[in-house]
C-alpha positions in Angstrom: -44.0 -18.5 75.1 -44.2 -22.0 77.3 -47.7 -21.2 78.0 -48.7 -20.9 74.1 -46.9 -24.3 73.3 -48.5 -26.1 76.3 -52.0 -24.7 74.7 -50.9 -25.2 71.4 -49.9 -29.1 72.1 -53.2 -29.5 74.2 -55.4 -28.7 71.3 -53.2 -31.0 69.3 -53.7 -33.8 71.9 -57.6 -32.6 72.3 -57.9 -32.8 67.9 -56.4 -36.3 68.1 -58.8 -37.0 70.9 -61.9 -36.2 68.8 -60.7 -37.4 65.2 -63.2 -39.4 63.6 -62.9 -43.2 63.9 -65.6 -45.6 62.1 -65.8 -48.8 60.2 -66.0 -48.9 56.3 -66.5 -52.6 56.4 -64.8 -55.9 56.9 -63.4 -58.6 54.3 -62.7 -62.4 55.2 -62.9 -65.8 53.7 -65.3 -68.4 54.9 -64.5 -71.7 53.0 -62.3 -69.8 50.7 -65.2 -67.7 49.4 -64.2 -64.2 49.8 -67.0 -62.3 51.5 -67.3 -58.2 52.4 -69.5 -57.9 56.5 -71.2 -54.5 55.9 -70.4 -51.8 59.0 -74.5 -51.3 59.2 -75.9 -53.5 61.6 -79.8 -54.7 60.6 -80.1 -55.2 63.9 -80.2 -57.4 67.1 -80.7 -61.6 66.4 -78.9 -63.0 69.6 -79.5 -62.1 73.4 -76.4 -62.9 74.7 -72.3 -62.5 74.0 -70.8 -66.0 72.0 -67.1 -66.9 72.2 -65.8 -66.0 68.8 -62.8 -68.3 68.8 -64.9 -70.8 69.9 -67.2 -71.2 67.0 -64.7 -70.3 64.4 -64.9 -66.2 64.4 -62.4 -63.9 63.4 -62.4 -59.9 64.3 -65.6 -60.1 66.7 -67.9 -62.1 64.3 -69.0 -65.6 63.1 -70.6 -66.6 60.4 -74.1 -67.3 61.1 -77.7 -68.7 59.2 -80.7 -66.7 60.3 -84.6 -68.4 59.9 -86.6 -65.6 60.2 -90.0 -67.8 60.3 -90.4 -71.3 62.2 -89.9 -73.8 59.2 -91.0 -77.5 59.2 -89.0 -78.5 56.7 -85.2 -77.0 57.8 -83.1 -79.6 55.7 -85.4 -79.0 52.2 -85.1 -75.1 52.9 -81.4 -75.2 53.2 -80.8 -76.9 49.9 -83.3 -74.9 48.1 -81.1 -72.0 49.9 -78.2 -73.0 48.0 -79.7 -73.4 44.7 -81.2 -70.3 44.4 -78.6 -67.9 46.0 -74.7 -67.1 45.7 -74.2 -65.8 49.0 -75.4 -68.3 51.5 -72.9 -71.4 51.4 -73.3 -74.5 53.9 -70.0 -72.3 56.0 -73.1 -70.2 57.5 -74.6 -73.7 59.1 -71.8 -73.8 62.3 -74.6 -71.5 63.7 -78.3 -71.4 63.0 -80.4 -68.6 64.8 -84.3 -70.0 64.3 -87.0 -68.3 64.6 -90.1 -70.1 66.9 -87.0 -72.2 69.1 -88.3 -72.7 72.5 -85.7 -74.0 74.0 -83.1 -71.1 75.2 -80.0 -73.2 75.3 -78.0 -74.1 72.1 -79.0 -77.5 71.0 -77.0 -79.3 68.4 -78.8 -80.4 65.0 -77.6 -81.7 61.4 -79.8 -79.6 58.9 -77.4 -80.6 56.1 -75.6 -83.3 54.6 -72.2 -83.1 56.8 -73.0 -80.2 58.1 -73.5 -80.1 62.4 -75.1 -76.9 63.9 -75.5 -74.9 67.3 -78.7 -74.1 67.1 -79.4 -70.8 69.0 -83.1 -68.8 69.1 -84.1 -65.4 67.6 -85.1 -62.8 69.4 -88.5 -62.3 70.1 -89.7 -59.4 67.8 -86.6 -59.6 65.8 -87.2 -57.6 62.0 -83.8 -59.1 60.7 -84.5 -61.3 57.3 -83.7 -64.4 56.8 -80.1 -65.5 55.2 -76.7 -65.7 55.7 -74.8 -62.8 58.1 -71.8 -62.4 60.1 -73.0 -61.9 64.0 -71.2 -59.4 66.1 -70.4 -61.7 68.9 -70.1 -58.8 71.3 -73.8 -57.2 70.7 -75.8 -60.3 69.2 -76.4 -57.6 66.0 -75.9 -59.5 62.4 -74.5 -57.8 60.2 -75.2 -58.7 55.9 -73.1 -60.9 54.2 -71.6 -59.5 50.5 -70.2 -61.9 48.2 -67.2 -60.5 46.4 -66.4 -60.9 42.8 -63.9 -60.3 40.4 -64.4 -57.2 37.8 -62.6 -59.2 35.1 -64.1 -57.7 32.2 -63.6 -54.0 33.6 -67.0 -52.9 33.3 -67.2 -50.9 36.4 -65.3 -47.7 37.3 -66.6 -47.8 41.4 -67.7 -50.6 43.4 -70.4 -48.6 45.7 -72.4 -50.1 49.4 -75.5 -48.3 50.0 -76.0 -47.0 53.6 -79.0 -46.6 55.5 -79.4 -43.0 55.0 -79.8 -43.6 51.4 -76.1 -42.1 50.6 -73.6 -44.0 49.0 -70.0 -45.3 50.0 -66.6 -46.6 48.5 -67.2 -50.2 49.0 -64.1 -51.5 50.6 -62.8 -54.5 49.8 -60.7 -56.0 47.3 -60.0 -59.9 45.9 -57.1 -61.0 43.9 -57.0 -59.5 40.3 -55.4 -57.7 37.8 -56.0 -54.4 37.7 -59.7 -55.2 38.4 -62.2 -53.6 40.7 -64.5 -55.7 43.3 -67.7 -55.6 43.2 -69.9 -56.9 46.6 -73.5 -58.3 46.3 -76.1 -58.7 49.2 -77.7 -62.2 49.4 -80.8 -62.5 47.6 -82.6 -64.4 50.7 -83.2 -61.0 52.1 -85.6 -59.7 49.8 -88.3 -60.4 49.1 -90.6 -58.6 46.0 -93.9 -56.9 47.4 -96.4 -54.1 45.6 -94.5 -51.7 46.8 -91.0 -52.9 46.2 -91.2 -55.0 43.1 -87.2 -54.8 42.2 -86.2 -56.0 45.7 -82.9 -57.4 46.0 -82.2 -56.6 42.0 -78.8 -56.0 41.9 -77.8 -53.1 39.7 -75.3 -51.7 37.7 -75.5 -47.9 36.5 -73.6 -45.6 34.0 -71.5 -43.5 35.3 -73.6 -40.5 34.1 -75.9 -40.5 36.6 -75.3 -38.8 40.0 -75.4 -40.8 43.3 -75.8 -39.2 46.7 -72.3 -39.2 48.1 -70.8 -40.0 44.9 -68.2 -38.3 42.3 -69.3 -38.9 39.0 -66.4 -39.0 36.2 -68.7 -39.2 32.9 -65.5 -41.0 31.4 -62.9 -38.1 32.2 -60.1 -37.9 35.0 -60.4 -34.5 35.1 -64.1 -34.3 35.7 -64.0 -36.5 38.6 -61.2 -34.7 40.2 -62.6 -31.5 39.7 -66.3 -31.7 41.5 -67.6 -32.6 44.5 -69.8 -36.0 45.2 -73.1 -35.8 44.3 -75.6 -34.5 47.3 -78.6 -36.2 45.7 -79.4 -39.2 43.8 -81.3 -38.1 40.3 -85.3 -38.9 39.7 -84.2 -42.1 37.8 -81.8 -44.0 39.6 -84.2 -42.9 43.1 -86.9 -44.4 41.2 -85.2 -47.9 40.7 -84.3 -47.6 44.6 -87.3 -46.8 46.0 -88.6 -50.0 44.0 -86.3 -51.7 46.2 -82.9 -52.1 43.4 -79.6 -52.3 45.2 -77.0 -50.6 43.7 -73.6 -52.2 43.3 -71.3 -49.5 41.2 -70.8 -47.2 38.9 -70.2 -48.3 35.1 -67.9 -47.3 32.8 -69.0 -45.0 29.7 -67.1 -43.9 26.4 -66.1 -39.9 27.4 -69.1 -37.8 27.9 -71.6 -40.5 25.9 -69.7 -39.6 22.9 -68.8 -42.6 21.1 -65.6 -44.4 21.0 -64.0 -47.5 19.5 -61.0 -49.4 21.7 -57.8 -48.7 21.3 -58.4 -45.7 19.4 -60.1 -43.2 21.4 -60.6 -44.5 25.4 -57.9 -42.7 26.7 -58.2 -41.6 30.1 -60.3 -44.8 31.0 -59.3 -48.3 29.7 -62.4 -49.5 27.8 -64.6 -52.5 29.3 -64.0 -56.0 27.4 -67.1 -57.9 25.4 -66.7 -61.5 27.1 -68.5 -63.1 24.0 -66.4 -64.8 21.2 -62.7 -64.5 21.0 -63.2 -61.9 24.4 -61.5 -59.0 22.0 -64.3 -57.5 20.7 -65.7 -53.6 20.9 -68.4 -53.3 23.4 -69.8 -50.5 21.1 -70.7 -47.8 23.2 -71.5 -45.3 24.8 -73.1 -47.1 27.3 -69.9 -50.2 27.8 -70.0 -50.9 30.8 -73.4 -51.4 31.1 -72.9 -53.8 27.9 -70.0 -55.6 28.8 -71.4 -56.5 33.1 -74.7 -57.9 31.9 -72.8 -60.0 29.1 -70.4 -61.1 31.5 -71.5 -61.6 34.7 -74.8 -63.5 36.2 -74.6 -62.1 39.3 -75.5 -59.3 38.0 -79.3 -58.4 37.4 -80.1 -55.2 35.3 -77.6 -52.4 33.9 -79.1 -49.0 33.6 -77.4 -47.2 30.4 -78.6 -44.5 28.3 -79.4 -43.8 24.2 -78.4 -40.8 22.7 -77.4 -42.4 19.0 -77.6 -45.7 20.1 -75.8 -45.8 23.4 -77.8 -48.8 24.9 -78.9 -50.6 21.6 -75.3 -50.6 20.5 -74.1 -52.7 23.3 -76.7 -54.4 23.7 -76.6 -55.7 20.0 -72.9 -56.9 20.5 -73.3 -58.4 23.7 -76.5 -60.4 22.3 -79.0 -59.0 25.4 -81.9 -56.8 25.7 -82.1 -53.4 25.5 -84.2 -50.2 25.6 -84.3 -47.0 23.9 -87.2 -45.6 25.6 -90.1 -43.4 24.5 -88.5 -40.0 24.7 -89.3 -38.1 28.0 -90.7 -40.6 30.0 -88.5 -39.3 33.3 -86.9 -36.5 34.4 -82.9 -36.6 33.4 -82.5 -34.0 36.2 -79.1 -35.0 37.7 -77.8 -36.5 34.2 -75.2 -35.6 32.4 -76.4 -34.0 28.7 -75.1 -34.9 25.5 -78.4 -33.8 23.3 -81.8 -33.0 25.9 -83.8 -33.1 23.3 -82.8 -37.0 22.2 -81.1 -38.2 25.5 -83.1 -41.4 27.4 -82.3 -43.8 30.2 -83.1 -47.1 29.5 -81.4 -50.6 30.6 -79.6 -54.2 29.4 -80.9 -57.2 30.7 -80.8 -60.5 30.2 -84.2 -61.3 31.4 -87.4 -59.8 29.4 -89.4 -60.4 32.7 -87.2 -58.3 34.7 -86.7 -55.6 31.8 -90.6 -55.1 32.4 -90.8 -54.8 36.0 -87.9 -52.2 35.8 -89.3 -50.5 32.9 -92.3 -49.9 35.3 -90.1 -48.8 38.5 -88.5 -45.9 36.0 -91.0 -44.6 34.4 -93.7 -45.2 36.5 -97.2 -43.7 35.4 -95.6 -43.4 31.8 -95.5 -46.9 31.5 -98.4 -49.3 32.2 -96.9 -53.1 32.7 -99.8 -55.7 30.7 -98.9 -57.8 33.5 -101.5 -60.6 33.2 -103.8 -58.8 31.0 -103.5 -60.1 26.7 -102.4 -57.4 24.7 -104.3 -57.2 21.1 -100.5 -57.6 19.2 -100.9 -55.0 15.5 -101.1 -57.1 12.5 -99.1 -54.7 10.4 -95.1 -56.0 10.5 -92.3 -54.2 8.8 -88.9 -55.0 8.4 -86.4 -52.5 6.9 -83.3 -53.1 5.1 -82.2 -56.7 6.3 -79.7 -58.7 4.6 -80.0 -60.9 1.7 -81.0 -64.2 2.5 -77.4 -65.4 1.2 -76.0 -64.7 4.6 -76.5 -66.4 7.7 -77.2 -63.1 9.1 -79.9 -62.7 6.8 -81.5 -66.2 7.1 -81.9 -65.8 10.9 -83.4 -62.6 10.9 -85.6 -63.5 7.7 -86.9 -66.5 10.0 -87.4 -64.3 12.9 -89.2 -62.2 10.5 -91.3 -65.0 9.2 -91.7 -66.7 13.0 -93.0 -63.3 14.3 -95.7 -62.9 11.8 -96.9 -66.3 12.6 -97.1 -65.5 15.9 -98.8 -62.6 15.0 -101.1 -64.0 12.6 -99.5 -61.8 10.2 -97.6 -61.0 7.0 -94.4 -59.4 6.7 -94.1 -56.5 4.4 -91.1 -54.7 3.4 -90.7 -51.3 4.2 -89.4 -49.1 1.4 -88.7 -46.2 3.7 -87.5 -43.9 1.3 -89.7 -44.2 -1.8 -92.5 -43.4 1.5 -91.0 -40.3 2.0 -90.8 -39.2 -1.5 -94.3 -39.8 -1.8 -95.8 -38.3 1.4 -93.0 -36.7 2.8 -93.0 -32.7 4.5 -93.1 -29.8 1.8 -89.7 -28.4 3.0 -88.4 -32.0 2.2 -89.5 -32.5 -1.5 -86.3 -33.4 -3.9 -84.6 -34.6 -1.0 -83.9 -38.2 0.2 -83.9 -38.6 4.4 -80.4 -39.2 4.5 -80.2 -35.8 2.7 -82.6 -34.3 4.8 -81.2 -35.2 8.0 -77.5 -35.4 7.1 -76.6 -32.4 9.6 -79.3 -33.0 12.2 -77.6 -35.4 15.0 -74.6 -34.0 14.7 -75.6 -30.8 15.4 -77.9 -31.7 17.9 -75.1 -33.0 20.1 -72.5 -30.8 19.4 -74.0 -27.3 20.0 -75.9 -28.5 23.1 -73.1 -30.3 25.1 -70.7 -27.4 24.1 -73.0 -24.7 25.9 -74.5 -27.4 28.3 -71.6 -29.6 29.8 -68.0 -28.2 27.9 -68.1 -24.2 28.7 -69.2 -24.7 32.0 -66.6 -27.5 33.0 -63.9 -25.4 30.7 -64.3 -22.5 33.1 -64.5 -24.4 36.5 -61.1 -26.1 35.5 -59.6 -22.8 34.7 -60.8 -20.9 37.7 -59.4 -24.1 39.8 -56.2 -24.8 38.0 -54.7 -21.0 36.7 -56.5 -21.0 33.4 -55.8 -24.7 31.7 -57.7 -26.6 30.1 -58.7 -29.8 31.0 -57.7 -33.2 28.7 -60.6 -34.5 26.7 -60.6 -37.6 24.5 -60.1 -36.8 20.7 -64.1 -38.3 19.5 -65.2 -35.3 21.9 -62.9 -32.8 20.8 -63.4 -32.9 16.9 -67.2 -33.6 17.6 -66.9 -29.8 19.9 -64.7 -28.2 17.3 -67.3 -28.8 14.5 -70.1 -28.0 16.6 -68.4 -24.0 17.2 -67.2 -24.0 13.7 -71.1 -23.7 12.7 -73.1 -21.0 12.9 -75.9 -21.1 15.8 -79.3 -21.1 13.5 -77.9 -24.9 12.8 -79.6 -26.1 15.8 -82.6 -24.5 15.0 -82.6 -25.9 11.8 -82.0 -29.2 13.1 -84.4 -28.8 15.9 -87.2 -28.5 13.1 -86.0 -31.2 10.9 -85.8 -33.5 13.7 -89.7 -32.6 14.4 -90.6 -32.4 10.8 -89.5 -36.3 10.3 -91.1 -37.3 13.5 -94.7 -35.7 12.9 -94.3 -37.4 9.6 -92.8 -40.8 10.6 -95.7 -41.3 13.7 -98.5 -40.1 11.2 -97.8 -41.9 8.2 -95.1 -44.9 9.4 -96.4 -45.7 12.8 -99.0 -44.1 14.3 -100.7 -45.1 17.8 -103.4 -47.2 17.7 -106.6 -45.6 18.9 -107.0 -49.4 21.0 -105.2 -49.2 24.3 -104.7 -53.0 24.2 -103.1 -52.6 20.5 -101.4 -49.1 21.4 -99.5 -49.5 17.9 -100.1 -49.7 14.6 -98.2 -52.2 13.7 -94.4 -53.0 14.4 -91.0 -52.2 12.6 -87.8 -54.4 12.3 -84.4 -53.5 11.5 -81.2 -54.8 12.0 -78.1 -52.8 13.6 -74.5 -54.0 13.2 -74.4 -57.2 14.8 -73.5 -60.4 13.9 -69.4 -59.9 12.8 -66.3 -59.4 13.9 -65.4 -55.8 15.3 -61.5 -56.5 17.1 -60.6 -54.1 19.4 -57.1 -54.1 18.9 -57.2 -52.6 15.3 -56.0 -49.2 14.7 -58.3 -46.6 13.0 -58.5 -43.7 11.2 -59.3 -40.1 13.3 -62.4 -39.8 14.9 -64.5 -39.4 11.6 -67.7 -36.8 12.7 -71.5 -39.1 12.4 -72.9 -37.2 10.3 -75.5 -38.7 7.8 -78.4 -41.4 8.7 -79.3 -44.8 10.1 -82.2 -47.2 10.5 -80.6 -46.3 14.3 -81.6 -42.7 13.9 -85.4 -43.1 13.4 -86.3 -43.5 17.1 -84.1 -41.0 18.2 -85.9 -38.4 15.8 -89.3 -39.6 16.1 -88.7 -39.7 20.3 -90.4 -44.1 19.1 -89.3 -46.4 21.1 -86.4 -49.3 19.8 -85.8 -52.3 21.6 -83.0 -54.9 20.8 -84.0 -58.5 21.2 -81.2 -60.9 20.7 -81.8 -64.1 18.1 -78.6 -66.3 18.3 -75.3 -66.3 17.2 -73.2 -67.3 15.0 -70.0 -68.9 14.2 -67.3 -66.4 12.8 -62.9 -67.2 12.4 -60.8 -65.7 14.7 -57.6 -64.5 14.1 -57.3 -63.7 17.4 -57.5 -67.4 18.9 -56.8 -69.1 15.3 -60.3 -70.6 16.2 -64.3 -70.4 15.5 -65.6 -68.3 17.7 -69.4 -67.2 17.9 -70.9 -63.8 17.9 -74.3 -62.4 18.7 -77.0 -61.8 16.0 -79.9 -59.1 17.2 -82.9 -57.4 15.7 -84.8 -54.0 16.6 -87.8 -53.3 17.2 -89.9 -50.4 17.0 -93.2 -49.6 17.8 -95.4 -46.3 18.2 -94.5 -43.8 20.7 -95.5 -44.3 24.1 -96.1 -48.3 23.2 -92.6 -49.2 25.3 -94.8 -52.0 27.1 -95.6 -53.0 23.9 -92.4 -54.3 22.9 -91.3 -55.3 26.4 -94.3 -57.5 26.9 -93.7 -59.5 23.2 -90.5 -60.6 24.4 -91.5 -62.0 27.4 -94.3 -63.5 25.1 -92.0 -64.6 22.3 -89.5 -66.3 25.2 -92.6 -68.5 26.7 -93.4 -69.4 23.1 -89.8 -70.7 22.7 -89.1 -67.8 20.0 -86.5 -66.1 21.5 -84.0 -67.6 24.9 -83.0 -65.5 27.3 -79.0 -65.3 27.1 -76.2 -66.3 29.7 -73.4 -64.9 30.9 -70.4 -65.9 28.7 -68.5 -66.4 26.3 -71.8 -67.5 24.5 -75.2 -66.6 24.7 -75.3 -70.5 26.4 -73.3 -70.1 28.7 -69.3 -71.0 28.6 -65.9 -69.5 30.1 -65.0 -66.1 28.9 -61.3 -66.0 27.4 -58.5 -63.6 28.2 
């Protein structure tokens, strides 16, 4: 008996022994920035041990600046330095580690106004980048420097740090907030774009749909997160925007299983993400929020990767006034995705920034997509636009001078597309004595309802049984009533749907918008319409039950005809709030759709229209200029 507690408390001791210690990362404040030092080392800068205390160090590091290449002109580089990044602060200058430094003693130098450094050399055949880092003082490694900012608008559901293996972890810091996540960013001084690596240093947001190596995914449900393991891969897309050299910061917030939701009324198990423009109380739209409400908010923020079902990426990107992408249909694998309808789901982005939306657009779709790059596209010279507003409104006046401003540009008329009186004339057989709104009034709604039920719901209904003695799981009510209709219909509905959906789209690309048989052109001409923008839509207004979406939109086309429909924001405009008792301004936005396959179409007008001074790229803000967002 004594001799099987002694063994019994020496494998205690020996588990102890062997339990696994490791770094997750460090926080501090340098000049009362908060900052996160990564645990991965990029490797050895210094040759020899420094005193911490001595040159102001905490916990084994100090701040250092790294000059990677012997520089002339030290004093110009360091102010173009602050310009251009957020990370790197004059706090960095106590120490300077220069590369080309003969001399192997410190020296003392002023590089910047009121700023003195010790001035130490790299190590011959260093690979470390230049920028800011915090140097372990015991091994001469530097380690990167994060900057650390505030979630305020709650767009993110995980704050995420790469490491080396390609695997993701918890990212482990957090600055003062209210019920708000931190999110960390690498400096931008250590990238630098290449062939090979043309997002480098992009920093990233992505909807929390996609699967992460390392990773649980919620897809907007508690119960879902809790219930499955992390991710042991990273899915074709996201790997795609990585291998381009895109650093991923989080996971974003979507409305529950893609399904879409209003605020207040149907987030339950996640609070929804906040639209920083206007009055700061407006819906996001959804599904893709999060994605929505980061690149509205925040600048340090460079892309958002969302995806469009019904309009989950045009939708926010339309109330947030920034660029977005419904892609050609099946231009990547969604392997690794979670479903709502395969046959209309796509992954797309918002962005500020036209000229970054391209070179992403490329990195995700790869040989599907062929950039222009410096090559003239032959623009179509047929324009439509589709049901916009009377000219009585501001709305209408803005996008009637886009309109008119386009075809200009195009050398061009713009001709008003009657849609429906088309249809009766050269519409499908099976269609005749039907309107498309008739036609199609079942179509997405069965669609999405009898292929998430069988695809993601029974699945995920038995695996929470089996784990938690036969309950169910909670699911918000926009998913529940869209499920419950979906088994209250008979399976040849999806069928049926399946071949109306293709029966409108073999009509639309032959007689609407057909490709153009000029690779230069690739479409025969371009289609504007207008999606809900431009009003009020308060988020703290109760509404009715989740109503089912059945019927058709101007929204719909592209996700029938598998087109591609990109939002391009115009302006904004000024709207009463009863929220701040104050004029407020909201976004205005148009669509635009082209032929299928033409997504660099569409991409490279907007960077066109932008450098002709026809469209702005937006801020971060309250505004699409700029300004403090309001809580």
């Amino acid at each position: 008996m004594v001799r099987r507690a002694f063994l019994s408390l020496l494998a205690l001791a020996t588990s102890v022994i062997a339990g696994s210690f490791e770094s997750s990362g460090l926080s501090v404040k340098l000049d009362d920035v908060d900052y996160f030092i990564s645990p991965f080392p990029q490797g050895r800068a210094y040759g020899k041990s420094i005193d911490a205390k001595r040159h102001g160090g905490q916990f084994g590091f100090v701040p250092v600046t790294v000059i990677a290449k012997p520089e002339k002109e030290l004093s110009s580089l360091l102010q173009n330095w602050a310009k251009q990044d957020d990370v790197w602060q004059p706090g960095f200058l106590d120490t300077i580690i220069l590369a080309g430094l003969d001399n192997s003693r410190p020296v003392k130098a002023s590089y910047y106004p009121g700023y003195e450094s010790q001035v130490l050399p790299l190590i011959k055949g260093s690979q470390v980048p230049s920028g800011p880092y915090f140097l372990d003082t015991s091994t001469g490694e530097v380690h990167q420097a994060f900057r650390l900012y505030e979630d305020f608008s709650g767009a993110f559901i995980q704050s995420l740090l790469q490491k080396p293996d390609g695997h993701f972890q918890t990212l482990s810091a957090q600055v003062a907030s209210a019920a708000a996540l931190t999110i960390g960013v690498p400096s931008r001084l250590y990238f630098t774009p290449t062939k090979e690596k043309p997002l480098a240093g992009l920093r990233v947001g992505v909807k929390d749909i996609f699967a992460l190596a390392g990773v649980r995914r919620s897809n907007g449900n508690r119960a879902w997160y809790n219930l499955y393991p992390p991710a042991n891969k990273t899915g074709t897309a996201i790997q795609n925007l990585i291998d381009a050299g895109a650093i991923i910061v989080g996971l974003q917030k979507p409305s529950q299983f893609a399904n879409g939701e209003t605020p207040t009324a149907d987030w339950v198990d996640y609070h929804a993400p906040f639209n920083p423009r206007g009055d700061g109380y407006q819906d996001t739209a959804s599904s893709s929020a999060g994605a929505g409400s980061s690149i509205g908010s925040y600048e340090w923020l460079d892309l958002a990767v969302g995806s469009d079902t019904g309009g989950s990426i045009r939708g926010p990107a339309g109330n947030q006034g920034v660029f977005g992408n419904r892609p050609s249909h099946g231009l990547v694998s969604l392997d690794n995705v979670m479903p709502l309808s395969p046959v209309m789901d796509t992954p797309g982005f918002l962005v500020r920034d036209p000229y970054i939306w391209d070179l992403a657009n490329a990195a995700l779709y790869k040989g599907n997509y062929t950039s222009f790059g410096n090559t003239k596209p032959k623009y179509p010279t047929t324009l439509y636009t589709l049901d916009f507003p009377s000219t009585d409104d501001p709305k209408g006046k803005m996008l009637a001078k886009f309109a008119s401003d386009l075809a200009h540009f195009l050398k061009t008329k713009v001709t008003t597309l009657d849609i429906n009186k088309e249809w009766a004339h050269s519409g499908p057989a099976k269609a005749k004595g039907q309107t498309i709104s008739q036609f199609l009034y079942l179509t997405y709604t069965a669609l999405i309802t009898k292929q998430q039920t069988k695809l993601l719901r029974d699945p995920f209904y038995e695996d929470y049984a089996a784990a938690h003695d036969g309950r169910l799981p909670f699911v918000d009510p926009v998913p529940l009533a869209r499920w419950a209709w979906g088994d209250s219909q008979p399976e040849s509905i999806l069928n049926e749907a399946l071949t109306n959906k293709t029966l409108f789209m073999d009509w639309f690309n032959d007689k609407i918008l057909p490709a153009s048989s000029d690779p230069k052109t690739c479409s025969s001409g371009l289609l504007l319409h207008t999606d809900s923008t431009g009003y009020l839509g308060d988020r703290n207004k109760y509404l009715k039950p989740p109503a089912l979406p059945f019927g058709f939109s101007n929204g719909e086309i592209s996700i029938f005809t598998e087109t591609p429909d990109s939002v391009f924001p115009l302006g904004e405009l000024p709207v009463f709030s009863d929220i701040t008792n104050h004029t407020e301004y909201v976004p205005v936005s148009v669509d635009v759709i082209a032929a299928k396959g033409c997504d660099s179409l569409i991409a490279q007008l907007a960077k066109d229209l932008v450098a002709a001074g026809l469209l702005t790229i937006p801020k971060a803000g309250s505004t699409l200029k700029g300004g403090e967002v309001l809580f």
